[in-house]
C-alpha positions in Angstrom: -21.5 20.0 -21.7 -22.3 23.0 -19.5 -21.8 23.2 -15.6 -25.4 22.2 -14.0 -24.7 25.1 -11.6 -23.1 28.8 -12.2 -19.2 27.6 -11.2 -16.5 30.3 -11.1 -12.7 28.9 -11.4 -9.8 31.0 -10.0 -6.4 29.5 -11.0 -3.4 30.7 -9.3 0.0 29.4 -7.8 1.3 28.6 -4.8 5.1 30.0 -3.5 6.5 26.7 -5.5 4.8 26.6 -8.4 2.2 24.2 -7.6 -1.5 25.0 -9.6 -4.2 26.1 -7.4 -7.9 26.4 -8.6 -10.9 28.0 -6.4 -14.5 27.0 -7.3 -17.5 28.9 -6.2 -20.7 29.9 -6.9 -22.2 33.5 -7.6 -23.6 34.2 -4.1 -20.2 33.4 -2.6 -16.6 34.8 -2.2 -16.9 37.5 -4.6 -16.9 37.6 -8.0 -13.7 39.2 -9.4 -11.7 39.5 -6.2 -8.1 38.1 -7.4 -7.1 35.1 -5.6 -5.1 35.5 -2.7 -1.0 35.1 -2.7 0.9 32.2 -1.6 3.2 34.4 1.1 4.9 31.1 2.1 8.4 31.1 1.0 8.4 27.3 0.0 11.1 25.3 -1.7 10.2 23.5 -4.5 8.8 20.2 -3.7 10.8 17.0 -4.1 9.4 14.7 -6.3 11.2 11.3 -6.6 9.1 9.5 -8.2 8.8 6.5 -11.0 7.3 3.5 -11.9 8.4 -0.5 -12.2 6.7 -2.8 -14.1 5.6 -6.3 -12.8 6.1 -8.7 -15.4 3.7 -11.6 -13.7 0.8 -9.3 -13.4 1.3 -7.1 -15.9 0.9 -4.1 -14.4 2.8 -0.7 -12.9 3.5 -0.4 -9.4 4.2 3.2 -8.1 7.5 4.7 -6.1 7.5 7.8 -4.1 10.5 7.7 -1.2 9.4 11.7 -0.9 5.8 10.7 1.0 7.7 9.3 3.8 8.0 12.8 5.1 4.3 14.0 4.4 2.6 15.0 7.7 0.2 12.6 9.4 -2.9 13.4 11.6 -1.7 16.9 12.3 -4.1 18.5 15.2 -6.9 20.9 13.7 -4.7 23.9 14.7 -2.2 22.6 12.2 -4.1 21.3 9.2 -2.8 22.2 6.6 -6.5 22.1 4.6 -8.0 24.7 6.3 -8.0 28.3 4.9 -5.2 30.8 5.9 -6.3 32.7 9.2 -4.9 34.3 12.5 -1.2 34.6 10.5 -1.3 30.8 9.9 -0.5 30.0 6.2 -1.5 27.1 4.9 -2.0 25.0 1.4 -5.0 27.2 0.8 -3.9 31.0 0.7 -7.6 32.4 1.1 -9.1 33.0 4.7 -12.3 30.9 3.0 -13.3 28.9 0.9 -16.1 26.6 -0.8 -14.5 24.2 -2.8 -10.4 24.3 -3.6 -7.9 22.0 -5.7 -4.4 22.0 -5.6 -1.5 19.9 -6.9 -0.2 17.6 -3.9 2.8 18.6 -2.1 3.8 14.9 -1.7 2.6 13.1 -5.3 2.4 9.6 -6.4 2.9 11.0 -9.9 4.8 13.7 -11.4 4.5 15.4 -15.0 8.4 17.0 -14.4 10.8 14.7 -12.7 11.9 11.1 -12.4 14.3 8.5 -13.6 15.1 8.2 -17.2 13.3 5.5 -18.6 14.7 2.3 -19.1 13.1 -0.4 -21.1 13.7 -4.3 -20.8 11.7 -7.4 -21.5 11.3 -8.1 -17.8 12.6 -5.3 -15.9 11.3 -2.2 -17.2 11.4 1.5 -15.6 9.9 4.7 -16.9 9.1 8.1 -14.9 5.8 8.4 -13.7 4.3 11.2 -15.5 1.0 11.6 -14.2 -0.4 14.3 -11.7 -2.0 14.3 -8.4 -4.1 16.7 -6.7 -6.6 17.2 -3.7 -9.8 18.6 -3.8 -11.0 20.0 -0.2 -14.5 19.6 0.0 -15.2 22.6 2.5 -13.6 25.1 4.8 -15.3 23.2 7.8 -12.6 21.2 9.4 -15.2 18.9 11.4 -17.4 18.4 8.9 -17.5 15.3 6.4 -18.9 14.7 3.1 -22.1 13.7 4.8 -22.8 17.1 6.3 -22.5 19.0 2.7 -25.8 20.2 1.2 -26.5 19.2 -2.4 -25.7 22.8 -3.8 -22.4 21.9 -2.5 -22.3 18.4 -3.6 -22.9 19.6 -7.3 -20.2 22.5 -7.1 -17.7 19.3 -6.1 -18.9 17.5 -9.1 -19.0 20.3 -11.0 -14.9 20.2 -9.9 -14.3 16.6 -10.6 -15.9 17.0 -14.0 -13.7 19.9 -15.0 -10.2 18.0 -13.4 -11.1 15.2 -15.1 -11.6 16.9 -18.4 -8.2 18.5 -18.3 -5.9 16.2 -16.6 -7.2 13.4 -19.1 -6.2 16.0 -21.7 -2.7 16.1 -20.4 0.1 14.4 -22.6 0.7 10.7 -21.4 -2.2 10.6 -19.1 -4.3 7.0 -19.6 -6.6 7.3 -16.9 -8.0 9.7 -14.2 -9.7 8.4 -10.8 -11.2 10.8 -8.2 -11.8 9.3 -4.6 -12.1 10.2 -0.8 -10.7 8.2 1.9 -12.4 8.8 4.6 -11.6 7.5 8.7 -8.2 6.6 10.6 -8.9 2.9 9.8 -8.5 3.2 6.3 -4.9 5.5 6.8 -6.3 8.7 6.5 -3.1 11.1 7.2 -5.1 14.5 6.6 -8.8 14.3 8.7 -10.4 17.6 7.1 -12.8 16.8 4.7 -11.1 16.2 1.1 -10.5 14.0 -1.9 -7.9 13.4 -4.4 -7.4 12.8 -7.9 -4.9 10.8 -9.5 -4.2 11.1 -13.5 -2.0 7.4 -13.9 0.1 7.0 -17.0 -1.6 3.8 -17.2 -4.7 2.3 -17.1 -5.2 1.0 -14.0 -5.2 -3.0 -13.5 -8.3 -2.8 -12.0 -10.0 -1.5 -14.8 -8.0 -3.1 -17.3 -10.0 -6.6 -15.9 -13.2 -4.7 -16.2 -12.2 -4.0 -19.4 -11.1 -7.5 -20.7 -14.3 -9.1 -19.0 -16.4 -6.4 -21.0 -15.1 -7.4 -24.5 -15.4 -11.6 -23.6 -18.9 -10.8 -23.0 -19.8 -8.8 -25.8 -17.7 -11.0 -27.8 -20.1 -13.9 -26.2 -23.1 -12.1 -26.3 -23.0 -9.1 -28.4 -24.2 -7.0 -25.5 -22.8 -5.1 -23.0 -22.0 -6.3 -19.8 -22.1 -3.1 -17.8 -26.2 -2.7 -19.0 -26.4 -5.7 -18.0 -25.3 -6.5 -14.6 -27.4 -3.3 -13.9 -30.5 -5.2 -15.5 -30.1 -8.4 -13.6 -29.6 -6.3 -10.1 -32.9 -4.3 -11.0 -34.8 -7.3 -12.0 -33.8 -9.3 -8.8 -34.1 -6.7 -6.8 -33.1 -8.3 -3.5 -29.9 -6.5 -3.5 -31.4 -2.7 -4.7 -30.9 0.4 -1.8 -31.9 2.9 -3.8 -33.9 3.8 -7.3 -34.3 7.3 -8.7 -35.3 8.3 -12.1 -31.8 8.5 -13.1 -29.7 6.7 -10.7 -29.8 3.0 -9.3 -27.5 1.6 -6.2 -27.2 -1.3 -5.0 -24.8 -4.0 -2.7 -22.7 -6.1 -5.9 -23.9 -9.8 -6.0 -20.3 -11.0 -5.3 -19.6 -8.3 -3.2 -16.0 -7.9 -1.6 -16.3 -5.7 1.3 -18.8 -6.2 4.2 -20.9 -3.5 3.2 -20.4 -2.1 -0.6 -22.4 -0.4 -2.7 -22.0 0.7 -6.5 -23.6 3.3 -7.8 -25.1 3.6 -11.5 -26.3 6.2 -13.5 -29.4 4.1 -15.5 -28.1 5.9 -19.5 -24.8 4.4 -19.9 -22.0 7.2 -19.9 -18.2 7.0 -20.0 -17.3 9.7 -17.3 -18.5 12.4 -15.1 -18.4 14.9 -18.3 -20.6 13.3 -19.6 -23.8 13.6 -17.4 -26.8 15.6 -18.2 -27.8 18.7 -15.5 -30.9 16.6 -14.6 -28.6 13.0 -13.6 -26.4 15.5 -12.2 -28.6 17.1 -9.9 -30.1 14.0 -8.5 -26.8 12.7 -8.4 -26.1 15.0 -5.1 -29.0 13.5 -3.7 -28.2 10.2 -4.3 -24.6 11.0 -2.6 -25.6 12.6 0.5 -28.4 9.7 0.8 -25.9 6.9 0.5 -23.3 8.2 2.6 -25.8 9.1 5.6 -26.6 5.3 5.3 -22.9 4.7 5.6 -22.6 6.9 8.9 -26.0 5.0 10.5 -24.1 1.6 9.6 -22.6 1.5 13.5 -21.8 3.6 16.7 -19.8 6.1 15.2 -19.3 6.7 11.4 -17.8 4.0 9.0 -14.7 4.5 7.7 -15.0 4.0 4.0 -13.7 4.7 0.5 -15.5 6.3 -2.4 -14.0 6.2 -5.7 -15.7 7.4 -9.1 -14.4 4.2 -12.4 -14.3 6.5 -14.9 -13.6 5.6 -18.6 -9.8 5.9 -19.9 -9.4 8.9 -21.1 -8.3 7.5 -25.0 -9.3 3.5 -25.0 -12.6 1.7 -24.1 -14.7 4.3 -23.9 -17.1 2.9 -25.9 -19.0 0.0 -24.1 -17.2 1.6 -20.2 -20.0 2.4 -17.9 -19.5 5.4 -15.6 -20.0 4.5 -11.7 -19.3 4.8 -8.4 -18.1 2.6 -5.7 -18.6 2.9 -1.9 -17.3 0.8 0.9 -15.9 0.2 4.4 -13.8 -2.4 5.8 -15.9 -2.3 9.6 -17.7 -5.6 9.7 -19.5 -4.6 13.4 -18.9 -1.5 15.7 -15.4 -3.0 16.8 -14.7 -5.5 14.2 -13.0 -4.6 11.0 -12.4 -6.7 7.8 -8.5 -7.0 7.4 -6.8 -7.9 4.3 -4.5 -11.1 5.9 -3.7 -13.8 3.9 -5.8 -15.0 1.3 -6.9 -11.2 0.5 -3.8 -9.4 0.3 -1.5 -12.3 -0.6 -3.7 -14.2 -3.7 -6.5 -11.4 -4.5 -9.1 -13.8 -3.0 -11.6 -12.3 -0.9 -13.6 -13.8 1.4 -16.6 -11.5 3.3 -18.5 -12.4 6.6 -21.5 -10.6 5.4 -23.6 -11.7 3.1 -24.8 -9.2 0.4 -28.5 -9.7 0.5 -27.9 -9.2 4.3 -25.9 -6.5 3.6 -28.3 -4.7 1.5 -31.8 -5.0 3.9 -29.6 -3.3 6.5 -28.2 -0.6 4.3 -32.6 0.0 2.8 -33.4 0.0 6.7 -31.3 3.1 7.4 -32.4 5.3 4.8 
């Protein structure tokens, strides 16, 4: 499907052979200006990386001893997000920028390097050939997501849609995610405004359950379980923050985090791609609506994370419903929700708010 906006995309390299891609609009940058050079003289990047397989819950568990030595909270006269100014060099060569992805320095995933594979009933290995990368949202070091207007919102989706579409077409990818972490409480290491994308080699375990519990029910029912969980919320209503013509959000009714919201477009799609210029553009809305919420939630901004579930890129794409999910952990200005016992050790959550609380407090602030 065609972009919703006018997007031009500027690949280019950095010194070590990473992939860089500029996306802007007409009105900015210059069209046909080449894209700066990388004049860094880096080494290339190690990469030891590879995955193990847990047996009891069937699923992959990522290794990368190389992230140890990524940089943490580096002061805004180090970032290494913002453009290239003043004889600085940084990740992004160009002295500005609108919107920018580039292959991560310090990956989770790696399409060239890793252990051999090695294949047992119980203990297996195999490299992780996946891909990450980080999309900066802005040049604006003190910005946030928040502060973006929609033009810029849908030139970041506009981004996402066209990552997704080629990492998912990437031999031995299974799944691609796109999220932002956002705040020091949930282990931000880099504070400008960005986002990352990871392309797994497997589908994720998370979504693996969504997909199991989708093909019980329709097995059940003969319906689909995605349309309906979004039916019941919009019938009770109780738990709704925000209707549009094309979009519906709302808090979960067994809702994990103290405040949550998921995000649904109301046609049942399998990934960003796959969104019409008309859901897209109220998408942005919808965004910048939900996230101002997020910021009005306490004294100073909730930390949160915002992740687009996304179909696998070759299995259940069929009855998988496109959405998004947006949380933080703060329960109060000074109180946060930590993950002791029960949560992190048995998957077993147990929230302090309640969602129908959650959800009048969340309609309040829009």
């Amino acid at each position: 499907m065609a972009p919703a906006i006018d997007v031009r995309k500027t690949a280019t390299r950095l010194s070590d052979g990473r992939q860089l891609i500029y996306f802007d609009t007409t009105a900015q940058l210059g069209r046909g200006a080449p894209a700066p050079p990388d004049r860094r003289r880096l080494p290339t990047a190690p990469a030891d990386c590879a995955l193990r397989y847990d047996p009891l819950l069937a699923a992959w568990v990522m290794y990368a001893a190389h992230r140890q030595d990524r940089s943490y909270r580096p002061a805004a006269a180090d970032c290494p997000l913002c453009p290239s100014a003043g004889g600085r060099q940084t990740e992004i060569p160009a002295s500005d920028y609108e919107v920018v992805v580039f292959e991560n320095r310090y990956p989770a995933l790696t399409a060239s390097r890793g252990p051999a594979a090695r294949v047992g009933e119980l203990l297996a290995t195999r490299p992780s050939a996946g891909r990450c990368e980080v999309i900066c949202f802005t040049s604006d070091h003190d910005a946030s997501f928040a502060d973006l207007g929609r033009d810029r919102v849908g030139l970041v989706t506009e981004a996402l849609i066209d990552r997704t579409a080629e990492l998912s077409a990437l031999p031995g990818v299974a799944q691609v995610y796109c999220f932002e972490n956002r705040g020091a409480e949930i282990g931000v290491t880099q504070p400008h405004p960005h986002g990352q994308i990871y392309a797994y080699p497997f589908v994720t375990p998370r979504t693996e359950r969504m997909l199991r519990s989708g093909r019980e029910y329709a097995r059940r029912t003969g319906r689909n379980l995605f349309d309906d969980v979004v039916a019941a919320e919009r019938a009770g209503g109780t738990r709704l923050v925000r209707t549009g013509r094309h979009w519906l959000a709302f808090v979960p009714h067994a809702a994990r985090w103290p405040y949550e919201l998921h995000c649904y477009p109301l046609r049942r799609v399998p990934d960003l791609a796959s969104l019409r210029p008309a859901e897209r553009a109220e998408l942005a809305d919808f965004q910048l609506d939900l996230l101002g919420r997020f910021r009005r939630l306490f004294a100073t901004p909730a930390p949160y994370v915002c992740g687009w579930h996304q179909a696998p890129a070759r299995t259940g794409r069929r009855g998988f419903a496109l959405h998004l999910e947006l949380f933080t952990l703060r329960r109060g200005d000074d109180k946060l929700k930590y993950l002791a016992g029960s949560e992190s050790g048995m998957d077993a959550f147990a929230n302090d708010i309640v969602p129908e609380r959650a959800a009048e407090r969340l309609r309040k602030l829009g």
